[in-house]
C-alpha positions in Angstrom: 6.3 37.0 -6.8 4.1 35.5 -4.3 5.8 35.4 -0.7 4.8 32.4 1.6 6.3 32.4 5.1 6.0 29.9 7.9 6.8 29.8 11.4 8.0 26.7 12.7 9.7 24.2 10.7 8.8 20.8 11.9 7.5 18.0 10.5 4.0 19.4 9.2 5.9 22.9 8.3 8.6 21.0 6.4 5.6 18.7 4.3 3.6 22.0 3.1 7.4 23.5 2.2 8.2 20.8 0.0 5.1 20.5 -1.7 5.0 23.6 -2.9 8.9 23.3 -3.9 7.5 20.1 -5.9 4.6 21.8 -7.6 6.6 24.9 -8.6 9.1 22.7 -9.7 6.7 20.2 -11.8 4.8 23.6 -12.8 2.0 21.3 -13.6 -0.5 21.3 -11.3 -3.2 23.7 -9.5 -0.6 25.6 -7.3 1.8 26.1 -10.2 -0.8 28.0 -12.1 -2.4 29.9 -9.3 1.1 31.2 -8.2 3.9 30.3 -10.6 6.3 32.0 -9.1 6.5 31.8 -5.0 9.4 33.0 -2.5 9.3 31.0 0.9 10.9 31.7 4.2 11.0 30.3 7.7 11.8 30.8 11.0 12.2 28.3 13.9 13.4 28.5 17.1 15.6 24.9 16.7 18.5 26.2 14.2 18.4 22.6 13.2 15.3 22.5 11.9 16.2 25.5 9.8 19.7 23.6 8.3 17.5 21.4 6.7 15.4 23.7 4.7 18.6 24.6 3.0 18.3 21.7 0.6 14.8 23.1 -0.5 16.4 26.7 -0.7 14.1 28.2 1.9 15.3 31.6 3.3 15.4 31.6 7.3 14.2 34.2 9.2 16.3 35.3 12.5 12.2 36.2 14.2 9.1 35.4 13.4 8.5 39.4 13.2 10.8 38.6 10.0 9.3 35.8 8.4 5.6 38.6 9.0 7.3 41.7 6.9 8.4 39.9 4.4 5.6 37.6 3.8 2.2 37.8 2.3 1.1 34.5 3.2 2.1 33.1 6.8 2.0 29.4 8.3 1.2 29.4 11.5 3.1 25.8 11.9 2.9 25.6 15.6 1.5 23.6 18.6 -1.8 25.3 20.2 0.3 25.6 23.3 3.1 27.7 21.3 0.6 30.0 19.7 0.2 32.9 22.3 4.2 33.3 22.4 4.1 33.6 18.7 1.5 36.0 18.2 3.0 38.3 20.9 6.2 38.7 19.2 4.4 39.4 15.7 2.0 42.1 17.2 3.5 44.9 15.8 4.2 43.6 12.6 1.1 41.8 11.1 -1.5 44.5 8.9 -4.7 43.9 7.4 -3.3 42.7 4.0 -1.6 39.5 5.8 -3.4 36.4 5.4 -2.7 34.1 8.3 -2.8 30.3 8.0 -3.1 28.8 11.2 -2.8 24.3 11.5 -2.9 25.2 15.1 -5.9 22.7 16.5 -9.0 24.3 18.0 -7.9 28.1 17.8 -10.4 30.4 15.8 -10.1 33.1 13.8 -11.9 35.5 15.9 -9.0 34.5 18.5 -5.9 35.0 16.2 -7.7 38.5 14.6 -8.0 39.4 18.7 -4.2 39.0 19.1 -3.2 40.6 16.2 -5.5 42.9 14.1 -9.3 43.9 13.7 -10.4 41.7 10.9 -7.3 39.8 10.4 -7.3 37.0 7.2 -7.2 33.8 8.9 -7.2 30.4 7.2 -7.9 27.4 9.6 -6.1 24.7 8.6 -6.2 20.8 10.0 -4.4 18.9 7.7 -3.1 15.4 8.5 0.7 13.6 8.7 0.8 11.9 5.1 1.2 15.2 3.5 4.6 14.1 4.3 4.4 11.7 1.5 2.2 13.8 -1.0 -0.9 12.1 0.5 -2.5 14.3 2.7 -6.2 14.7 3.7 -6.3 18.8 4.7 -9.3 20.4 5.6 -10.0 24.2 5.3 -12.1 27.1 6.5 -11.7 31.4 6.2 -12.7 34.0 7.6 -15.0 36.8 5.4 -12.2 38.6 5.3 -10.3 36.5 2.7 -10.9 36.9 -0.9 -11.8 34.5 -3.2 -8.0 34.7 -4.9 -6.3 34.5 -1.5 -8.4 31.0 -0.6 -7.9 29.6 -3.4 -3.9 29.7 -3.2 -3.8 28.3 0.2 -6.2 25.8 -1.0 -4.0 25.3 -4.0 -0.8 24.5 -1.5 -2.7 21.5 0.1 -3.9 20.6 -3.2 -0.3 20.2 -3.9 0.3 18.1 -0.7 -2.7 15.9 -1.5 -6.3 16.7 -1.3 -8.1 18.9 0.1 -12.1 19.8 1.0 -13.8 23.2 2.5 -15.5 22.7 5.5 -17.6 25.1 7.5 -16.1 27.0 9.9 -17.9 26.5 12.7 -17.2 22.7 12.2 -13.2 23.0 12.4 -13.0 21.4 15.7 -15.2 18.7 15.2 -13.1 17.8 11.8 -9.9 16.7 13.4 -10.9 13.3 14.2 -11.8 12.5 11.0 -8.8 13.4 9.2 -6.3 14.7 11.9 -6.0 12.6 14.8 -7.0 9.9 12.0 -4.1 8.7 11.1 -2.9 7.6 14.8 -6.4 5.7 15.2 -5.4 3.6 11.9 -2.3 3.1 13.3 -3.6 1.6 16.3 -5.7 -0.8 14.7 -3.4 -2.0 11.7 -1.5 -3.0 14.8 -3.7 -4.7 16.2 -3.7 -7.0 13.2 0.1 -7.5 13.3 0.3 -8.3 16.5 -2.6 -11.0 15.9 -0.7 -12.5 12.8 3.0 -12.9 14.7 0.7 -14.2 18.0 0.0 -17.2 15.2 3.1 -17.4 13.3 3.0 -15.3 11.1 6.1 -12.9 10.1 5.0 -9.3 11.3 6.7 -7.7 8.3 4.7 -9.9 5.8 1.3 -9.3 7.7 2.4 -5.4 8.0 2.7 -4.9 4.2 -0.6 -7.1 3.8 -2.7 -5.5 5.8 -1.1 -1.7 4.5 -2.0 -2.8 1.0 -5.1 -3.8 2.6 -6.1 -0.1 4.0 -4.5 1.4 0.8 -7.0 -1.2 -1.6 -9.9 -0.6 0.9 -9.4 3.2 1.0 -9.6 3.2 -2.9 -12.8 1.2 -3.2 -14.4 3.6 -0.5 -13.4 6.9 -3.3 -13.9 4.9 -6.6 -15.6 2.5 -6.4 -19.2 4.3 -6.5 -20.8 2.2 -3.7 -21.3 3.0 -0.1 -19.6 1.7 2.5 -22.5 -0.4 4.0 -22.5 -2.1 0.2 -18.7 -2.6 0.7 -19.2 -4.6 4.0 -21.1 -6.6 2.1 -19.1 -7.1 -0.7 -17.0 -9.1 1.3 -19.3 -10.6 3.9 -20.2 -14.0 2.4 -23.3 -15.6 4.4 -21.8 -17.7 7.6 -18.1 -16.8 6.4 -15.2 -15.7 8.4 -16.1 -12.2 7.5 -19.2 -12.5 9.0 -17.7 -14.4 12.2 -15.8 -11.5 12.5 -17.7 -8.5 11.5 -20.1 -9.7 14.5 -17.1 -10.0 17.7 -16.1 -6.4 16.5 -19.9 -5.2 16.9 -19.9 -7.4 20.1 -17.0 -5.4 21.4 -18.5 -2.1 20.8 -16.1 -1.2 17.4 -18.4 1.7 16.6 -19.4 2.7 20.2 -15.9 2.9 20.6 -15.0 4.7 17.5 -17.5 7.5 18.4 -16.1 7.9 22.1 -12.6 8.5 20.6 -13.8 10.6 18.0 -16.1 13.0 21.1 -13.0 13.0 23.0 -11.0 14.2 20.5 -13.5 17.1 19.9 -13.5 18.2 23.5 -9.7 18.8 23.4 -10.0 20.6 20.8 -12.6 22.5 22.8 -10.6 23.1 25.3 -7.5 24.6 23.7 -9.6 26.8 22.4 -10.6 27.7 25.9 -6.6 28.0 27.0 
């Protein structure tokens, strides 16, 4: 029996809960056969939160010093800001064989094994909001301390969520814009778009479910289709066609300047939580 406990229950918390309920459940996939059978708990500090884990038959914890003796594997499903208070009130209860998985942006291992103990197993987590919907984009990084078998099952959890990739460790910062804070920058722009189509007419519903299955089509050809994205562009740039007309007024306005500044930004906060 393979323990997994997390501590806070919110939306991110709740996604990685129910995708391992749905993979032990299918008992299909790579999580079902790393770890067939799994035991999860959670604690939160909203009791709410915690009513709805019922349905998923989720054990709540009354601490998080709870959810950390009875758990092998713990989520550390918290904001950055919230992560001090947590690992203050687990002090006494976290040993050596605990691996840790933290989604807490910009906070290293070194940090969490300072707060807790010498050498601690830490898994760095940034995962992204569509794990809510079994789509997620998670990347991952450990420290040495985490064996081979321990890595994989917490890569096996995301893999159940969505994809996954390994990334350096040193690099976990710099990763959240690109899969992250993502999702919010897409957001953005597909709204752009709406608001373009009901400025002209157009039903913002209709353009809103044209221009999703336009990211979703887009987003496929980028994985499968075998070409790069520069041959891509071109795929769909015709020579002095609307494409064209306005591929340039995005490059006029600075699109990719842009997208780099947002995606530095994003990088310094992280940065700086780290600092806090």
């Amino acid at each position: 029996m393979t323990t997994v406990g997390f501590i806070g229950a919110g939306n991110m918390g709740f996604a990685i809960m129910k995708g391992i309920l749905n993979s032990a459940l299918n008992g299909v996939d790579e999580m079902s056969e790393a770890s067939p059978s799994i035991k999860l708990y959670a604690y939160d500090c909203d009791n709410e939160k915690l009513k709805r884990l019922n349905e998923l038959g989720v054990t709540p914890c009354a601490s998080e010093a709870e959810v950390f003796d009875k758990c092998k594997y713990v989520f550390l499903a918290v904001k950055p800001q919230q992560l001090d208070e947590v690992l203050e009130a687990v002090s006494g209860s976290v040993n050596s064989d605990t691996v840790i998985v933290s989604i807490c942006a910009g906070i290293t291992d070194e940090y969490i094994a300072s707060k807790t103990v010498e050498g601690a197993k830490v898994v760095l987590v940034m995962p992204n909001t569509p794990l809510l919907l079994g789509e997620g984009a998670t990347a991952l990084s450990r420290s040495d301390s985490v064996s081979d078998e321990e890595f994989d099952l917490v890569c096996s959890i995301f893999g159940a969520c969505g994809m996954y990739a390994v990334v350096p460790k040193d690099k976990m910062k710099e990763i959240i814009a690109v899969n992250g804070s993502s999702p919010a920058f897409i957001y953005l722009y597909a709204q752009s778009f709406v608001k373009y189509a009901e400025s002209v007419g157009i039903d913002g519903e209709v353009a809103k479910s044209l221009f999703a299955r336009s990211l979703i089509g887009s987003a496929k050809m980028i994985t499968d289709s075998g070409k790069t994205i520069d041959e891509l562009i071109e795929m769909v740039s015709s020579k002095g066609g609307t494409t064209i007309a306005g591929l340039e007024k995005l490059r006029e306005g600075g699109l990719p300047q842009a997208v780099e500044e947002c995606c530095r930004a994003c990088t310094k906060r992280a940065y700086e939580l780290a600092e806090k």
